[in-house]
C-alpha positions in Angstrom: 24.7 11.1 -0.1 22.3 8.1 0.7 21.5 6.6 -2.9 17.9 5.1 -3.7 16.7 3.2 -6.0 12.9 3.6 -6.5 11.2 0.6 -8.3 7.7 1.1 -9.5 6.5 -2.1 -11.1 4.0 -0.7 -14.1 6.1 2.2 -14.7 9.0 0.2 -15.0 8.1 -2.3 -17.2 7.2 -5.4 -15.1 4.3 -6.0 -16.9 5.9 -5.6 -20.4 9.1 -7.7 -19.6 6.2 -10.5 -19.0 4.7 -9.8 -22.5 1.3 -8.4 -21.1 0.6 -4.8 -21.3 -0.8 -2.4 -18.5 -4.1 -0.9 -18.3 -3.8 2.5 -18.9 -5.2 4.2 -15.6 -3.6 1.8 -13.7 0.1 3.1 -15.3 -0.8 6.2 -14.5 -1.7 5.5 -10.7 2.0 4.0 -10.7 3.9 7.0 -12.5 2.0 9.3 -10.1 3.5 7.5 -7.3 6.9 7.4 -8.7 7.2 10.7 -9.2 5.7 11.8 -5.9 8.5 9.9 -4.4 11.2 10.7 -6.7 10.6 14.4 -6.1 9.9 14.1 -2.7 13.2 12.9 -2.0 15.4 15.0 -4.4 13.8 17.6 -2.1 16.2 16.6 0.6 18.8 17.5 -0.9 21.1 14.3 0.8 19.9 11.7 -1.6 20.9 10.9 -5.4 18.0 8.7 -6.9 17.7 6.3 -9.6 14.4 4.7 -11.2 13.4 2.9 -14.1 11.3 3.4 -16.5 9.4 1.5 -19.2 9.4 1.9 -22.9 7.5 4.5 -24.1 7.4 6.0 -20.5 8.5 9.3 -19.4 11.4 8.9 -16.9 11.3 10.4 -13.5 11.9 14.3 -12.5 15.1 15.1 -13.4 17.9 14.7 -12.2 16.6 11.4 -11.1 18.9 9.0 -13.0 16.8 6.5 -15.3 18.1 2.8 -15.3 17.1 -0.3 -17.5 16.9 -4.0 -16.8 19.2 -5.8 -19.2 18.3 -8.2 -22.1 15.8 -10.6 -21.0 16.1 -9.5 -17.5 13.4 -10.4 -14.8 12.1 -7.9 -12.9 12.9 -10.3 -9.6 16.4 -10.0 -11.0 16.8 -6.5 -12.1 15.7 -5.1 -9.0 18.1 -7.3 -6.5 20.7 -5.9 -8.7 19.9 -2.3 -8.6 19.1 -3.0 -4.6 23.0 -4.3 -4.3 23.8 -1.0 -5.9 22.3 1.0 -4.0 22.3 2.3 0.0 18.3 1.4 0.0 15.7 0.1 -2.2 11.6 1.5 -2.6 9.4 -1.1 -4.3 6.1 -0.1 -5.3 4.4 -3.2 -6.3 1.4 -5.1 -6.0 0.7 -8.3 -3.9 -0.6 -10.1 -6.7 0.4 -13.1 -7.0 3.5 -12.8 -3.9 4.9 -10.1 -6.4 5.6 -7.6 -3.2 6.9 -10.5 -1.4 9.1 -11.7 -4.0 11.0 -8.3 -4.1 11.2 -8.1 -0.6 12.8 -11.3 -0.6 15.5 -10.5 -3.1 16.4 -7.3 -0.9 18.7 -7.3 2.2 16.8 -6.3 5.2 19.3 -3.0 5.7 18.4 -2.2 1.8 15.0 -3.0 1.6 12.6 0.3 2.7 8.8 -1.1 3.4 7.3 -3.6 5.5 8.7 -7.1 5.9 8.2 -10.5 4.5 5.6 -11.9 7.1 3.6 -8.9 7.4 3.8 -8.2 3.4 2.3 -12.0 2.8 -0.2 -12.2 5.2 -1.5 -8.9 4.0 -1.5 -10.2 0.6 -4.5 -12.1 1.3 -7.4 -10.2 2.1 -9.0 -13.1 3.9 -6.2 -13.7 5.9 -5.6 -10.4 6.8 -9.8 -10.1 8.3 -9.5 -13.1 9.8 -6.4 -12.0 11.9 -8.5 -8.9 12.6 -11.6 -9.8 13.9 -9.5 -12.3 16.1 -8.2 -9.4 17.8 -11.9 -7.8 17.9 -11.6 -5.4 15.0 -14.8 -5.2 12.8 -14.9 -6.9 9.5 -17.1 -8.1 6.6 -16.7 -11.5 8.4 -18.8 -10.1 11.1 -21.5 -9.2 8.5 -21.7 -12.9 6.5 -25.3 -13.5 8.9 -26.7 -9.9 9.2 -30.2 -10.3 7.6 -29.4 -6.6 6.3 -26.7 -7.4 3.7 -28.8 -7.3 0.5 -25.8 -7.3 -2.0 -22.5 -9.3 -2.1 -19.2 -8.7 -3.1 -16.5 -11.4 -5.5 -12.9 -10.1 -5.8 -9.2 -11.3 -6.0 -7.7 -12.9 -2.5 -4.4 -10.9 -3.7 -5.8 -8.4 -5.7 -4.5 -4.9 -5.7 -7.1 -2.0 -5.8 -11.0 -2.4 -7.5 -9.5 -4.7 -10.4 -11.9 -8.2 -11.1 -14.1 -6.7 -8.0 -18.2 -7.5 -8.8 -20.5 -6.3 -7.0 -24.3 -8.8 -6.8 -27.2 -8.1 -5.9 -27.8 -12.0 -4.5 -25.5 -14.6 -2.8 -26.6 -16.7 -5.2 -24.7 -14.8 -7.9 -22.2 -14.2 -6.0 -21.7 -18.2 -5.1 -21.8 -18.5 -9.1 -19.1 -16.0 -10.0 -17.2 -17.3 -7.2 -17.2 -21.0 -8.1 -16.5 -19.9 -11.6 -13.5 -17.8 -10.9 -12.0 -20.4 -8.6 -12.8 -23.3 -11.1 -9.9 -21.5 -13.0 -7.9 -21.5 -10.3 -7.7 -18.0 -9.0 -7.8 -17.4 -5.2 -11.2 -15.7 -4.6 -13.0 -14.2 -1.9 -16.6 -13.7 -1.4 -17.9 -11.2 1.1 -20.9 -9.1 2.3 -20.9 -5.8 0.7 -21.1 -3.3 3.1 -22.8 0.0 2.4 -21.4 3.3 3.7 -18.9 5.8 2.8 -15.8 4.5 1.4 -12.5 5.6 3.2 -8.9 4.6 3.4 -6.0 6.1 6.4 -3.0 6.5 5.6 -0.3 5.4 8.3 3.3 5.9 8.9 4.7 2.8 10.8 7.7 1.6 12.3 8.9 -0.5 15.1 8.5 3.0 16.9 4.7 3.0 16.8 2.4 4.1 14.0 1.0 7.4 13.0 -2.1 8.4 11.1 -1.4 10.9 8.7 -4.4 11.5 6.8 -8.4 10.3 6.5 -8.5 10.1 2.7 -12.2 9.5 0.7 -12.0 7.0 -1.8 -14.2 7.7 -5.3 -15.7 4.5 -6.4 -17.9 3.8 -9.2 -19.9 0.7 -9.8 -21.5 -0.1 -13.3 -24.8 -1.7 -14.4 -22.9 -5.3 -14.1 -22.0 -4.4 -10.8 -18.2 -3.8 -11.6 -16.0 -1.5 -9.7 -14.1 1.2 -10.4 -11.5 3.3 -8.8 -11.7 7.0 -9.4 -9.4 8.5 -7.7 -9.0 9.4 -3.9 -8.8 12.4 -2.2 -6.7 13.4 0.4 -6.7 14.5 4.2 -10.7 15.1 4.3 -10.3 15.6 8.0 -8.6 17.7 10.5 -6.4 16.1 13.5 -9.1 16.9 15.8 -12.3 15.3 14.2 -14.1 13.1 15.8 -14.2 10.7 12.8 -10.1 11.1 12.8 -9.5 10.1 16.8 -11.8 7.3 16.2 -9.6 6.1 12.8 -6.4 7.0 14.4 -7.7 4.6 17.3 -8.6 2.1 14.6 -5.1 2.4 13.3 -3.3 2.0 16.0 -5.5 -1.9 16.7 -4.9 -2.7 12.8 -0.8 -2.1 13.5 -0.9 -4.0 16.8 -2.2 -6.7 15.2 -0.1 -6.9 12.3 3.5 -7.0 13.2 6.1 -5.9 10.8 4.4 -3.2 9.0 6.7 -0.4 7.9 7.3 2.6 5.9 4.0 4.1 4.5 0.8 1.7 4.9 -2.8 1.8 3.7 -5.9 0.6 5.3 -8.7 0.7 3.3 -12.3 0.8 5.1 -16.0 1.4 5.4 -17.6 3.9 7.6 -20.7 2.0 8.3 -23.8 3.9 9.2 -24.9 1.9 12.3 -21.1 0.4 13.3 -18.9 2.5 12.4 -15.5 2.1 10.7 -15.6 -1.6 9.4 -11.7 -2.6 7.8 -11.5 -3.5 4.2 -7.8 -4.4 3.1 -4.7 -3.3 4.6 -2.1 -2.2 1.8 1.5 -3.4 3.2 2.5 -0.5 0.3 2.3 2.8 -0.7 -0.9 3.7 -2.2 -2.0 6.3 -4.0 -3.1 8.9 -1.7 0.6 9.1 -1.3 0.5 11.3 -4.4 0.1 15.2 -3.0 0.0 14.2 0.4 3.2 15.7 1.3 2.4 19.0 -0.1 -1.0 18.9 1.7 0.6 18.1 5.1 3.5 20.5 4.8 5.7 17.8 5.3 8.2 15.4 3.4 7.0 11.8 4.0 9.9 9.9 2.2 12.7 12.2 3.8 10.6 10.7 7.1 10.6 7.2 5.9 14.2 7.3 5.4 15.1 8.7 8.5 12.9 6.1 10.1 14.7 3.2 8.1 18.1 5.0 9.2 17.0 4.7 12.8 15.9 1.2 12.8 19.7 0.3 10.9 21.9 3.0 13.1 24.9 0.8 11.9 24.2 0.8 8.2 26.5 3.5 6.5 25.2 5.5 3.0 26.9 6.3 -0.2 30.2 8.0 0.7 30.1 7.5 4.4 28.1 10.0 5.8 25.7 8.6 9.0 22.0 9.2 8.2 20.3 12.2 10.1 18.7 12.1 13.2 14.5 12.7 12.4 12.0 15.1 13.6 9.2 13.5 12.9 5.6 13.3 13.9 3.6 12.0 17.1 3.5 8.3 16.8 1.2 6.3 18.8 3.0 3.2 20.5 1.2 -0.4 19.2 1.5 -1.8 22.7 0.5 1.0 25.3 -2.4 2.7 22.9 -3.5 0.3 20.6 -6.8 0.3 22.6 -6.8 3.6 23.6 
């Protein structure tokens, strides 16, 4: 029996252990992740599972096995000692301040189920990440920064995770000002063109295999009279296989991965389809996300008994729990990063 170890960072009480508390949607997000992982991989029947869970938190499904950090224990530290203890390790964290990256650093390589270090940091900074991108040709928000038909600009987090400290202005000027403002404080800040169109994210199966799009998912955004975003919710594989909107994304996909090496696991690019150009990339999450919620259910499929089996081929020497080799996958048509990247 492999054993797992599934770390979700607001569920499990990273923020608490720091003395800060979690915004309430946002622990929710994270506990619906958990548990679509947790019960995903019970589902297979070859793994026992272990999580953690905050105080005041409900534990994962049964028979999931709950574990707690001890006294004083940093979340850095309480994960590289579960991670020792078990045959692999499933961080679900932010990059916020390297916080995905410093997890990933604390895990061996053979343990550690997710991308790795260099494509986790340079996907940590939004900036970074578009700048790679439209190197390699992809369209950005960098491309827009002239167009005389941007009317509104947006102010967010370099390392942010999701809509949180995202404003939306209706001038640069205002933009400029929050901008300078924020990064007066010292935060890392970006400052982009908003882009109007419909809001999308894909989400991606990767490995050193290839990549493969497994669903076109509409984001549900709200933006206040201050201009503030909101995330409110997402819903899952809006488009059939065949669409025309899907082989252009599944294209799109295949570009992102080429350019970024290193992603693994399950990966989320988040994206605008543009009226007059098209799909224009956002963010790419080097995470899951959390259209991963209901997603196997609405493909028919198990996506972490995948990811697994995907992690077991790229470690075929790397034994689990009692012994037993990992089993071979059947898995999905995956589009090589080389060969169709610009297909």
């Amino acid at each position: 029996m492999k054993r797992v170890f599934v770390y979700e960072y607001l569920s499990g009480g990273g923020l608490l252990d720091a003395g800060a508390s979690a915004d309430a949607d946002l622990q929710a997000q994270g506990l619906a992740m958990r548990d679509a992982v947790v019960a995903d991989l019970l589902r297979t029947g070859e793994c026992t599972v272990s999580t953690a869970a905050g105080a005041q938190l409900p534990p994962a499904p049964w028979p999931a096995t709950t574990v707690t950090p001890g006294t004083a224990e940093a979340p850095i530290d309480f994960v590289a000692r579960q991670a020792a203890r078990h045959d692999v390790t499933w961080v679900i964290a932010p990059e916020t301040d390297g916080l995905l990256e410093q997890f990933q650093a604390v895990v061996a390589p053979a343990r550690w189920l997710g991308c790795d270090g260099p494509a986790i940091r340079l996907t940590s900074s939004k900036q970074a990440t578009l700048r790679r991108l439209a190197e390699r040709g992809l369209a950005t928000p960098l491309a827009f920064a002239q167009s005389a038909g941007i009317t509104q600009w947006v102010v967010k987090p370099d390392d942010g995770a999701g809509s949180l400290a995202t404003r939306v202005h209706a001038s640069f000027a205002a933009a400029r000002e929050d901008w300078a403002r924020r990064s007066r404080r010292g935060a890392a800040i970006t400052l982009e063109p908003w882009l109007p169109g419909e809001a999308l994210s894909v989400s991606l199966l990767c490995s050193d295999e290839g990549s493969e799009l497994l669903s076109v998912n509409r984001q549900h955004i709200t933006i206040d009279a201050q201009g503030t975003l909101a995330y409110a919710g997402v819903s899952v594989n809006i488009y059939p296989p065949s669409d025309a909107r899907t082989v252009v994304l599944r294209a799109l996909a295949a570009q992102v991965v080429a350019a970024l090496p290193g992603l693994r696991g399950f990966v989320g690019i988040d994206l605008v389809w543009h009226a007059q150009h098209g799909p224009v990339v956002i963010e790419v999450n080097p995470r899951l996300t959390c259209a991963y919620a209901g997603l196997s259910a609405a493909l028919g499929r198990n996506l972490a008994a995948e990811i697994l089996q995907l992690h077991a081929r790229a470690h075929p020497s790397r034994k689990w729990g009692s012994g037993g080799q990992p089993a071979s996958a059947g898995l999905g048509s995956f589009t090589r990063h080389a060969a169709d990247a610009n297909a």
